[in-house]
N, C-alpha and C positions, 0 to 999 in steps of 0.2 A: 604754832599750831599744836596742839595738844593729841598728845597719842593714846589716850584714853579718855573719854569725859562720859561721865552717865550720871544722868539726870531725875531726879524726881519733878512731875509733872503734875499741876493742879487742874481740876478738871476746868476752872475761870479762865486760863491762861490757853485755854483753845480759840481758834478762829471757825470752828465750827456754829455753823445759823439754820436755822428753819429752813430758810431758804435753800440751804444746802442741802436738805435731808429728803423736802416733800417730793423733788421730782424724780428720784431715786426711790421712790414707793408707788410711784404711779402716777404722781399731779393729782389734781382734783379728781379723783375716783367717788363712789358709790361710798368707798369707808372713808373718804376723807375726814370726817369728822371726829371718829375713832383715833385715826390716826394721828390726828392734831393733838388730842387728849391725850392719850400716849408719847408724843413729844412733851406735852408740857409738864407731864411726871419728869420724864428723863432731862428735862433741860433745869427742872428745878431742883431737882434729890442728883443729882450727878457729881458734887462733890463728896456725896455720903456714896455713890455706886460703884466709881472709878478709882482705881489704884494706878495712876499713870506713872510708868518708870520707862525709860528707854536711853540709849548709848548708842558710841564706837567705836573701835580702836583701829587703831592707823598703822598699815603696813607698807614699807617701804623695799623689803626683798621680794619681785616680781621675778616670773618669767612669763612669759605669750611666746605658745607653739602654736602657729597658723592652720599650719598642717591638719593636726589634729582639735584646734579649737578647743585649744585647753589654759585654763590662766595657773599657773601656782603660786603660793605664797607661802614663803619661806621655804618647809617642805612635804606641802599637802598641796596636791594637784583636786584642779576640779574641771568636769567638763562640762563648761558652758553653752555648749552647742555655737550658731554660727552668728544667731540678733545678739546676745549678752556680749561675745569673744568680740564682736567688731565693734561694739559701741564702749569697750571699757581696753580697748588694746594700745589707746595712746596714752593710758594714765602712768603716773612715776608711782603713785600710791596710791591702794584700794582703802578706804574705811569699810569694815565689817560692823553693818549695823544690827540691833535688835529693840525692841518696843514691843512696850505690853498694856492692856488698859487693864488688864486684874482679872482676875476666878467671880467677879459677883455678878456682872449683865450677861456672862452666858450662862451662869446656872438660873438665873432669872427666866431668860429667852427658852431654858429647857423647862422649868418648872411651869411654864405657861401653857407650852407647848402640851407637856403631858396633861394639863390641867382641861385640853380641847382649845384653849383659846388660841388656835392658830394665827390670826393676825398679830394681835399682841406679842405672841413670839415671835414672830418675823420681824417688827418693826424693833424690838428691842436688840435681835441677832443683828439685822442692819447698823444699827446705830453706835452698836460695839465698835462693829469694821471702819467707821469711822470716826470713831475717836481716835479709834489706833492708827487712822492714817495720819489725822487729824495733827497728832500728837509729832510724829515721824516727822510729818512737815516740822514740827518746830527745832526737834532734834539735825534734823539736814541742814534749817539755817541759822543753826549756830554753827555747826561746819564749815558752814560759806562764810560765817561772819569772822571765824578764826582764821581761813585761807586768806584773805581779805589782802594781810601784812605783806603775806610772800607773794603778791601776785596770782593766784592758781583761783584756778575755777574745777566745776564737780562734773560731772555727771549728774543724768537718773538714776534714780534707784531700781535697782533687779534682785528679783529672789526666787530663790527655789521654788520650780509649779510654775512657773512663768515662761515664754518663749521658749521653749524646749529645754530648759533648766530645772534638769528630773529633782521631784522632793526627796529622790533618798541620800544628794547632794550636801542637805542639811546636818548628815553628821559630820561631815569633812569643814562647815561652816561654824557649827559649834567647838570642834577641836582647838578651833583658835582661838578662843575666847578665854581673857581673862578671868580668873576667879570672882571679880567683883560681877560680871553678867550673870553668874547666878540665879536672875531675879527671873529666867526662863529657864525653865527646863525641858529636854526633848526625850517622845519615848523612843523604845526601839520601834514603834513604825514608824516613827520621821514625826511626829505631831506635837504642833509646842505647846507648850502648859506653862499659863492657862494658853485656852483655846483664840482667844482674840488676840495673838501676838504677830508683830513679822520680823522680818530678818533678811538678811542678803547684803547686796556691794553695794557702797557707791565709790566711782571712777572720782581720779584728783589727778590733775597737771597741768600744766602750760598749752597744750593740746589737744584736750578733750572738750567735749558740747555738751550741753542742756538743753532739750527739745521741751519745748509746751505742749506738744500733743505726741505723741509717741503710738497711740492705738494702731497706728495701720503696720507696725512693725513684729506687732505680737496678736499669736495665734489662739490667746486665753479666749472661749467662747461664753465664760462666765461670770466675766468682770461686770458690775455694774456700771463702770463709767462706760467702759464701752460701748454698751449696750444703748445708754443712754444718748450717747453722739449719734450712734446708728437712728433713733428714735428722731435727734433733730434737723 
């Protein structure tokens, strides 16, 4: 397994579809049509839009205090409150990951916005967030596909702003980051640059689980997938 790998990503090399995007904007709404048409720019210019870069690097000096629901690694403690501390407390190794789809669809999704065209920057803000998941996924399963040898399986992925995992966690999360992650940067309020990127753990060991649906563990009231399950 590799203790570093970071990746340049083409925007073709996603598994993202239509299909994926319209019910996450509403299904067939009143703008569907709008909408569609603004996918078809975005699925067509996407390798001129998207700058997809993302990693992780693999840390193997842990500690887990119960007590206090706290994980460290090496020697930066972080607290992950009690959903992240229990679902990553059987792992031997955390991967600290980061992805970014690039500075150009959210200055896009802003230019529109200021421009009145409120939809159009929505659907373009949306679509960002899912590239960048998009992409995530692919970087997690090369991970999986590198544990593969040794027997280990992963975890989900958790990040800061999620299940009671404060954003201002995110400097204790960059600290560890090799100089090649560079390709994000955070300010001092916690905010990555660019603005469509993510970040956080994922759990490695002989012991640890992968959940398919994970929503009813976490208190996000703003996730769109959740949102979406509630809807079906």
């Amino acid at each position: 397994m590799k203790t570093i790998a970071v990746k340049e990503i083409s925007f073709e090399e996603l598994t993202l579809t239509r299909e994926d995007v319209i019910p996450l904007l509403g299904g067939e709404s009143d703008y569907a049509f709008l909408m569609h048409e603004y996918l078809d720019t975005l699925f067509e210019l996407g390798k001129q839009i998207f700058q997809i870069k993302g990693g992780y690097q693999v840390f193997d000096k842990l500690a887990f205090n119960q007590e206090r629901q706290e994980i460290t690694i090496g020697d930066i403690t972080f607290d992950v409150k009690k959903v992240v501390f229990n679902m990553l407390r059987r792992s031997s190794k955390i991967a600290v990951f980061v992805c970014t789809a690039g500075d150009q669809i959210h200055e896009l999704s802003r230019q529109y916005m200021a421009e009145g065209d409120m939809l159009k920057g929505y659907v373009y803000d949306l679509f960002g967030s899912l590239v960048v998941e998009s992409a995530m996924d692919l970087v997690q399963n090369s991970l999986k596909s590198d544990l593969n040898s040794e027997g280990l399986t992963l975890t989900n992925r958790y990040s800061p702003g999620y299940c009671g995992w404060t954003v201002d966690q995110q400097k204790n999360l960059f600290a560890l980051f090799h100089p090649e992650f560079d390709f994000v940067k955070l300010s001092d309020s916690c905010l990555m640059q660019p603005i469509k990127s993510v970040s956080g753990f994922i759990g490695i060991g002989h012991d640890v689980k992968y959940n398919d649906y994970t929503c009813h563990i976490c208190d996000s009231s703003n996730c769109l997938y959740k949102n979406l399950k509630k809807q079906g």
